[in-house]
C-alpha positions in Angstrom: -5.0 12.8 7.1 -7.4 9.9 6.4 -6.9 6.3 5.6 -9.7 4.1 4.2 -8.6 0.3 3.6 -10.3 -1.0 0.9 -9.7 -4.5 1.7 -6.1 -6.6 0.6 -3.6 -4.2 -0.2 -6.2 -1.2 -1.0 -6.2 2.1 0.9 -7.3 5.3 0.2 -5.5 8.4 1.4 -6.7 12.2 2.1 -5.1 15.1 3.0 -5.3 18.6 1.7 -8.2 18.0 -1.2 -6.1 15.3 -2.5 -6.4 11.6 -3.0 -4.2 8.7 -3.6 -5.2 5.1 -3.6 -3.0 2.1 -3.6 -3.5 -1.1 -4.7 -7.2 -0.9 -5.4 -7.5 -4.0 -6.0 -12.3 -4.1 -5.8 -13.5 -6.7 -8.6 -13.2 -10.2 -7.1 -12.3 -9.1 -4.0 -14.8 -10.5 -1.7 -13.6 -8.0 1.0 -13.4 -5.2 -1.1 -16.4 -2.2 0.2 -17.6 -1.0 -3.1 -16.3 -1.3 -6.7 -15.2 1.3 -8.8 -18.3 3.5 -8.9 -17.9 3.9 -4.9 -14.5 5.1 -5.2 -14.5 9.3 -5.0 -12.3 11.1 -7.3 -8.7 10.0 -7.6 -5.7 12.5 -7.7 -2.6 9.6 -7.8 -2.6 6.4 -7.8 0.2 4.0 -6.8 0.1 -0.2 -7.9 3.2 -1.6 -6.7 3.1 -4.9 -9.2 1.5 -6.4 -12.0 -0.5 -9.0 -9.8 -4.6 -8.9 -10.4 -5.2 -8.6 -6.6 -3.4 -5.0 -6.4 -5.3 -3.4 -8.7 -3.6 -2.4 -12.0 -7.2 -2.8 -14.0 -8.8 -0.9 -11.8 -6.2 1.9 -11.3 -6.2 2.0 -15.3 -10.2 2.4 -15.2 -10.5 4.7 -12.2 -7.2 7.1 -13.9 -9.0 7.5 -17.1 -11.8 8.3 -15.2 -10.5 10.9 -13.2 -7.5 12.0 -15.4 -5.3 10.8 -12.0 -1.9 9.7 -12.4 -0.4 6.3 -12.3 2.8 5.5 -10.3 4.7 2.5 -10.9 7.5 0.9 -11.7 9.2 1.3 -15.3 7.4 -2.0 -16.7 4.1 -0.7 -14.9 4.5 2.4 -16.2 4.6 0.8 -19.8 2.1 -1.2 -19.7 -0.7 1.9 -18.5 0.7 4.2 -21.0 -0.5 1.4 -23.1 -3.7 1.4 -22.3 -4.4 4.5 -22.9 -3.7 6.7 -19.3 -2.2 9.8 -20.4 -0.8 10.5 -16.9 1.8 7.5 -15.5 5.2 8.2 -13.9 7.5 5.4 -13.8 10.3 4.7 -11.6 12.5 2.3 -10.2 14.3 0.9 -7.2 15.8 3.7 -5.2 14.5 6.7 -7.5 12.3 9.4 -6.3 9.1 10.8 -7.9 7.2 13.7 -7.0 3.1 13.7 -8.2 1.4 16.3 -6.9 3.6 18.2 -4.9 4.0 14.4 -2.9 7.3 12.9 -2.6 7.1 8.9 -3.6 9.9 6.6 -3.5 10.4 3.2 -5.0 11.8 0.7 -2.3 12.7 -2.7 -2.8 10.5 -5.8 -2.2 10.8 -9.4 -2.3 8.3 -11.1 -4.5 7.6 -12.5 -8.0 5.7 -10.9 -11.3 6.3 -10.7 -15.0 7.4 -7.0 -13.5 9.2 -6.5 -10.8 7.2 -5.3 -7.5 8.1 -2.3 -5.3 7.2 -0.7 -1.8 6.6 2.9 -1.6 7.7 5.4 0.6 5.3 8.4 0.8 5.5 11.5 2.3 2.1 12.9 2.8 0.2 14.7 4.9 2.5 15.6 7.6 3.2 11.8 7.8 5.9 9.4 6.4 3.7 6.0 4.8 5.6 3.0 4.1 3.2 0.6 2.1 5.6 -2.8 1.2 3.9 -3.8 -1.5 3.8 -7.8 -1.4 6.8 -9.2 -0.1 9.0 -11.5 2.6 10.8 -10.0 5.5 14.5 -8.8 4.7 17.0 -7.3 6.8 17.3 -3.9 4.6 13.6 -2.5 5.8 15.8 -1.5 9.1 17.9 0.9 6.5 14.4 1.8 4.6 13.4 2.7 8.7 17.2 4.5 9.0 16.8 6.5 5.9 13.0 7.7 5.9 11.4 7.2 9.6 8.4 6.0 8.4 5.1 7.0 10.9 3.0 4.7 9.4 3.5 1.4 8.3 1.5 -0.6 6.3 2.6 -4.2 6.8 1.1 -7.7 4.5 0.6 -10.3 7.3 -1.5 -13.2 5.7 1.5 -15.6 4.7 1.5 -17.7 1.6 2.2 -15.2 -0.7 3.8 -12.8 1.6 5.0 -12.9 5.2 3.2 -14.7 8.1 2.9 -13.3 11.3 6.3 -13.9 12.8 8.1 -12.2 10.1 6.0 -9.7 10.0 6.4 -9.2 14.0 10.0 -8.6 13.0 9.2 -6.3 10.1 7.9 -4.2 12.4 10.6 -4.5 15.1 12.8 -3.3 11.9 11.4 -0.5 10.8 9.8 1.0 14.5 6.6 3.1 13.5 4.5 4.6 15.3 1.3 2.8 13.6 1.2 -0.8 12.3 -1.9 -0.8 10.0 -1.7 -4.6 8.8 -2.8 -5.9 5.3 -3.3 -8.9 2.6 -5.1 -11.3 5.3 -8.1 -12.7 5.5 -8.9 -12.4 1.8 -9.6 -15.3 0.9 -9.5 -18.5 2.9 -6.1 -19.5 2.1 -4.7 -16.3 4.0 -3.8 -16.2 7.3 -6.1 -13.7 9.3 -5.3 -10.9 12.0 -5.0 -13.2 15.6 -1.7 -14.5 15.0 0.1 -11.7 14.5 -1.8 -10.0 16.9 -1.2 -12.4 19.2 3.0 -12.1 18.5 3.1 -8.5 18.6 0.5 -8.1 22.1 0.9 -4.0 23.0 4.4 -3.6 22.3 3.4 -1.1 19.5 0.4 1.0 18.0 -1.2 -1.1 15.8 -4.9 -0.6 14.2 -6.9 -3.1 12.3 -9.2 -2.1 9.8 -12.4 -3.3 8.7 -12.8 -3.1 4.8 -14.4 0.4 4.0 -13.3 1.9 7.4 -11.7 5.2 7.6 -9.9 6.8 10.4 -8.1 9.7 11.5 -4.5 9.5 11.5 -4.6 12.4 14.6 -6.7 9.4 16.4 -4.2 6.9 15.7 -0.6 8.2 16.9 -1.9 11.0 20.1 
């Protein structure tokens, strides 16, 4: 499998012929790679909240483009159907989906909206993704670890409007993957960037910064 950040909260995933993007959040994003027209075609696409900087325009724009489908909670799942995408799944804390033969499962996060915001759970690829969405450090990521033994986790670290480097250290101590891949830093100047929480977590686990439009290997990451 690969994993593309597209700056913020944005990554692209591959496996098997099949995309999924999450939170593509690329107009006004100054660290965003490419806009819309760089993006390759979409099979699924997952927006954990309502916010502007995860995405839901674009994931509208990119699912009519490609005839992908839209994941998100029951109020996100509204609102698309709304604007026209003839292929949304909604969903809601706790519940399972399954898009495309990939299992996706609404987890709980801690943060504000008109609609309430989610984490996913993803099982894809031969991997187990767990992309929190926007949100603070709470003690129950240990039983989203327990329940799921997520490989990958994809982990906001900028502070502000999520968690700041110490709890994110602890996030991580929580839920034990094998790769950290951090997110929502360095933005805009407001956020936090990468150095503290490097600094806090040091080598005590895998963890890979990317630089916006970077792809890797997940085989690279975890040998």
């Amino acid at each position: 499998m690969k994993i593309t950040w597209l700056g913020h909260s944005g990554f692209m995933l591959e496996a098997e012929e099949t995309r999924v993007l999450i939170d593509p959040f690329l107009e006004g994003n100054p660290k965003a790679p490419y806009g819309i027209e760089g993006v390759p075609k979409i099979d699924v696409i997952l927006v954990t909240h309502s916010h502007e900087d995860h995405g839901l325009n674009e994931a509208i724009r990119i699912a009519k483009r490609d005839n992908a489908t839209i994941v998100g909670m029951h109020e996100v799942h509204l609102s698309v159907q709304e604007a026209g995408v003839s292929q949304a799944v909604g969903g809601n804390i706790g519940g399972t989906v399954t898009v495309n033969s990939i299992p996706i499962t609404f987890v709980q996060a801690f943060h504000s909206g008109i609609a309430n915001p989610c984490g996913f759970v993803v099982s894809f690829g031969n991997e187990v993704l767990y992309h929190t969405g926007d949100t603070g450090l709470f003690g129950d990521m240990a039983l989203i670890a327990e329940l799921y033994h997520p490989t990958i986790f994809f982990c906001p670290i900028g502070s502000v409007y999520t968690m700041d480097a110490k709890q994110a250290d602890r996030a991580v101590e929580l839920v034990q993957p094998r790769v950290v891949i951090p997110m929502h830093f360095g933005t805009f100047p407001v956020l936090d960037d990468e150095t503290k929480f490097l600094d806090l977590v040091g080598d005590r686990y895998r963890v890979e910064v990317f630089k916006p439009g970077e792809t890797k290997e997940i085989g690279q990451m975890v040998e």
